[in-house]
N, C-alpha and C positions, 0 to 999 in steps of 0.2 A: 442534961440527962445522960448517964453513962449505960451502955448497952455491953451486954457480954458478948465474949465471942462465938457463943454458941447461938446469940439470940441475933447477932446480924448478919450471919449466915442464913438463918430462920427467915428472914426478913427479906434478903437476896433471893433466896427460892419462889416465897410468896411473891412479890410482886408482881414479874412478868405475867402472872395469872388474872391478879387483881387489874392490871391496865386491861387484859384480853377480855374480861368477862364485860367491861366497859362499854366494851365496841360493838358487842356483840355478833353475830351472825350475817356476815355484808351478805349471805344469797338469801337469807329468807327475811331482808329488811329492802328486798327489790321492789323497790315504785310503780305498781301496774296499771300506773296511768289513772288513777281514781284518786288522788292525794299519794299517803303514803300504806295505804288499802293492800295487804299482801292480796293475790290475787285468789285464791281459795276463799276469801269472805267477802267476794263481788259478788252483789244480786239485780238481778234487773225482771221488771214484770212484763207479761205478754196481755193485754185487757184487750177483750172482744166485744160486742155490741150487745150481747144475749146469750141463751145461751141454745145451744143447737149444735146438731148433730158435726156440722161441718167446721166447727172448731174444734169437735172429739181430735178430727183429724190434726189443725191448727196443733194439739196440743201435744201430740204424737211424735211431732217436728221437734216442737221446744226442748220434750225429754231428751230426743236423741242429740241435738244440740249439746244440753245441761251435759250429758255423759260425754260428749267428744269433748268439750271446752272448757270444764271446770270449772263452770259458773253456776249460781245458784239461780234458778227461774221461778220465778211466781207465776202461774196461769190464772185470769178472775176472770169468770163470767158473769155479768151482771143477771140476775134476777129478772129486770125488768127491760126491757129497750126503751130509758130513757136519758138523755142528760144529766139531770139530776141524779139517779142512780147509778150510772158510771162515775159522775163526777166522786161521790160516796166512794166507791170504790176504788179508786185509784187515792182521793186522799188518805182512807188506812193503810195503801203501802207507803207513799208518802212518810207519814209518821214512822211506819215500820222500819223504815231507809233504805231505799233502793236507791241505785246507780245509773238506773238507765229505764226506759219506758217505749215499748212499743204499743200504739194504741190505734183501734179502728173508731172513727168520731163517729159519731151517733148522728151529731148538730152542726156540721161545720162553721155554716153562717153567722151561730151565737155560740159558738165553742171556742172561738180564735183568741180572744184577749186570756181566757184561761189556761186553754193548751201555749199560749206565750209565755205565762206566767210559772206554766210548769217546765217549758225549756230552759227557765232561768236556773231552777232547781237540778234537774238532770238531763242525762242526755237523752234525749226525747226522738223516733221518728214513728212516720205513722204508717199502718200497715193494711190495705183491704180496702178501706173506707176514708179518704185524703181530709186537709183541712191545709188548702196549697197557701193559700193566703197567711198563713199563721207561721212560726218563728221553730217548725219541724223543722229536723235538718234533712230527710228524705223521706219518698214513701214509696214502698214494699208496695206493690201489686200487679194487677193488670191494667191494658186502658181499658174501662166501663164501657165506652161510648163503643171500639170495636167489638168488645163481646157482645154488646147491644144486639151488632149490627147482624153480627153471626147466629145469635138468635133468629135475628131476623129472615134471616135467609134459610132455617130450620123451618121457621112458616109456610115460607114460599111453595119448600119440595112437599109440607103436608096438604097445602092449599093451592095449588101450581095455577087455577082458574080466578084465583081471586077468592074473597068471603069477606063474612065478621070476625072480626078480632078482640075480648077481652085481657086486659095485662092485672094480673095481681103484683101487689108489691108492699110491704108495710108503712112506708110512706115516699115522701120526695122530699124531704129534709136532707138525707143522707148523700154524700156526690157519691156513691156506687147506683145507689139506687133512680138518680136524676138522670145520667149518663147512658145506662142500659136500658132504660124506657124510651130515653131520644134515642140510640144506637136501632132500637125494634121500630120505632115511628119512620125515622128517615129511610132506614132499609124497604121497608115495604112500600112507603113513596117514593122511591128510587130519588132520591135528595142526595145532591153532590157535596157531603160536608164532613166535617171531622171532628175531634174531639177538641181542639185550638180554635175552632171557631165559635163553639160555647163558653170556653173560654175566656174571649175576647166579647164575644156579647151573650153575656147571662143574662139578660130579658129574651132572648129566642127560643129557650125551652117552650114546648107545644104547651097551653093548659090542659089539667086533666078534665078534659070533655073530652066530646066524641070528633075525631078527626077523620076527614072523608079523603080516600086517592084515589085514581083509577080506576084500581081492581080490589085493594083492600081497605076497609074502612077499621079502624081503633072504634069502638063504639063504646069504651069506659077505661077508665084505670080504677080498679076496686083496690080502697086501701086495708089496711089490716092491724096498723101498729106492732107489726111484728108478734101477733098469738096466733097459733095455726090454727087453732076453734075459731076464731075471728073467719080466718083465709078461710077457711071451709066452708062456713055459714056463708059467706059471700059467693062463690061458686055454686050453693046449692040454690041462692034467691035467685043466681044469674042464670040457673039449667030454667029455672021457673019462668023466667023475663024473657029470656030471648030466644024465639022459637027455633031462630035462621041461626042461631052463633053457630060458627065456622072452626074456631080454636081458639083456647084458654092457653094462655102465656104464663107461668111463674116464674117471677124474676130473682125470687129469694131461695135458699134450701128450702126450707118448711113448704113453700106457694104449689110445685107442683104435687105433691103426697096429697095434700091438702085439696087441691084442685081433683088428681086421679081416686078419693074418697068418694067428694060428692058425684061426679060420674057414674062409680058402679052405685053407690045406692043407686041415682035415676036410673040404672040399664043403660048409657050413654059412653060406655068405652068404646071406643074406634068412631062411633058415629060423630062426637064432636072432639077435633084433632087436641092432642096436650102435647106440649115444647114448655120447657123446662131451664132450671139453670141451678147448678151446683150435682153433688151425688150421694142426695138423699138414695137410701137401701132401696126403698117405694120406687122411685126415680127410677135407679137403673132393671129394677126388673122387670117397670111396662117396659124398659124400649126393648128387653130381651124377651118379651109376651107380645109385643106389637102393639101395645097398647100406649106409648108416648115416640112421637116419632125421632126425638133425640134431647140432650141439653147439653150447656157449654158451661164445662168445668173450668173452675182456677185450678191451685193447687195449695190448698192450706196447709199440707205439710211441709212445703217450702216457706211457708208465709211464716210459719212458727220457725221452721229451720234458720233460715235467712235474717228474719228482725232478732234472734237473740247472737249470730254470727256475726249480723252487722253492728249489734250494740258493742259487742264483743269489742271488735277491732277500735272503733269509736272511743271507747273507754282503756284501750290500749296505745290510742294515737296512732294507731295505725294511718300512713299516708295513701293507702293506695285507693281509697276511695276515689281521691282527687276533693277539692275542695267544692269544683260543679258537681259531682253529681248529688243530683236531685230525686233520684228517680232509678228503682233496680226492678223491670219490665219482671213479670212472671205471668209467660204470654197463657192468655185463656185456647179451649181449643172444644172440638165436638166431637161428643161422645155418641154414636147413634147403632142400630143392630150390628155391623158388621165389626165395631171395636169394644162393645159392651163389655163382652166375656174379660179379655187380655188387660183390660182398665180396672175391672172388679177384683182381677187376682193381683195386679200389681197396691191397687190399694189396700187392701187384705195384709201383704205382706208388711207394708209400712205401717200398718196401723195394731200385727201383732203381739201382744204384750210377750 
């Protein structure tokens, strides 16, 4: 084939284009640790237990997360508090394709061979509510069993003589939920133990009966499955039942609002003590009314901030985690009249759109 010389000129010029256009773009063809996933089309999902006010906060984190890191987040709350419908829920993002999963287990004990199953898929840790036994690569929280205990001793300074004790909770499936029920039993039996010794012997959790100490007796764990009608209805049979009760424990967000409801119906604010856990709106404005003597907050805007930071680095191979760690502490603490106010404005702030 003979070519002009106007035409291999022509052909000279194109090329070097034609091999460029090849190769394409080496910065926006950079590997960001997901396959070859430019990083702008990573997503990863944030799944809570239910759904409630204190993941509002949880979810507050993620966005502001999404905005700093350039990640896409899914936040799902499930509908219902139960395994099966988490499990639902986490399979359509699943399907959807996500990159990474931070999840609070519902069921740990019968959730483990599934949440294994989904680590094999992405990168998985768990956040609020653990599942240690399982093939998570860390978990986002506080220890349960110290917040427990610090509850515990919110009891003390309401009931400083001793009394009766009911604990609301929506079950004891959950290791948050198992953890801070022994954390408030051991505390008030002054019991020398820690979160490593349940641990190491899971048949020492107290059963939910009535457990006798000293000076303070547990005389129930009322369960709830997590619906605050439920919580309610139970604190209003238990104002009915027990003439002498001393103070009402909730151990979930929803449990104290729930618990300081049926109170003012009966007329029973300040006369039977409420101690609390999370910051339900309800919550912080008995202890600013005098009417709950304190609760012990996590902090779920870190819990949302942190699992989509940590998925982050994880899916970027980031080293610095270290390959131990297991475990990124996000210490609980108590909120009671003298830090209510400075605690409501700074959450206000973080939680303003």
């Amino acid at each position: 084939m003979r070519f002009s010389r106007f035409g291999l000129v022509l052909l000279a010029l194109l090329l070097p284009i034609a091999i460029g256009g090849c190769g394409g773009d080496s910065e926006k063809s950079t590997d960001s640790g997901t396959g070859n996933k430019p990083a702008e089309t990573r997503k990863v999902a944030f799944v809570t237990n239910m759904i409630a006010d204190f993941w509002k906060i949880a979810q507050a984190g993620c966005r502001d997360a999404e905005k700093d890191l350039g990640v896409k987040v899914e936040v799902r709350m499930p509908a219902q508090k139960s395994a099966a419908e988490q499990r639902r829920v986490v399979q359509d993002l699943i399907t959807s394709g996500i990159d990474g999963l931070a999840i609070s287990v519902v069921d740990p004990d019968n959730q483990t061979e599934w949440i294994n199953e989904l680590a094999g898929k992405v990168k998985l840790i768990t956040q609020d509510s653990d599942a240690p036994a399982s093939d998570r690569i860390l978990y986002i929280g506080m220890d349960n069993y110290q917040a427990g205990r610090l509850c515990g001793e919110l009891v003390k300074e309401a009931l400083p003589e001793g009394g009766k004790v009911l604990l609301f909770v929506a079950d004891l499936e959950q290791d948050n939920a198992r953890f801070r029920r022994q954390g408030v039993i051991d505390e008030l039996l002054d019991r020398d133990r820690d979160l490593q010794y349940y641990r190491d012997q899971p048949n020492a959790f107290d059963p939910a009966e009535a457990i006798k100490g000293d000076k303070y007796e547990i005389i129930a764990t009322l369960l709830d499955q997590g619906e605050p009608t439920g919580a309610q209805r139970n604190a209003e049979d238990a104002i009915s039942t027990y003439a002498d009760l001393g103070a009402m424990v909730g151990l979930f967000e929803y449990n104290p609002p729930a618990c300081y409801q049926a109170l003012q119906k009966a007329g029973k604010l300040g006369a039977i003590k409420l101690i609390g856990f999370d910051e339900n709106t309800i919550t912080l404005q008995a202890i600013k009314d005098g009417f709950c003597q304190g609760t012990i907050v996590q902090d779920p805007y870190q819990y949302g901030y942190k699992s989509v930071e940590t998925l982050v680095k994880l899916l970027d191979g980031d080293t610095s985690l270290g390959s131990e760690t297991t475990y990124i502490d996000v210490p609980p603490r108590k909120i009671v009249a003298d830090n209510v106010d400075a605690y409501r404005d700074d959450l206000q702030a973080k939680t303003r759109d």
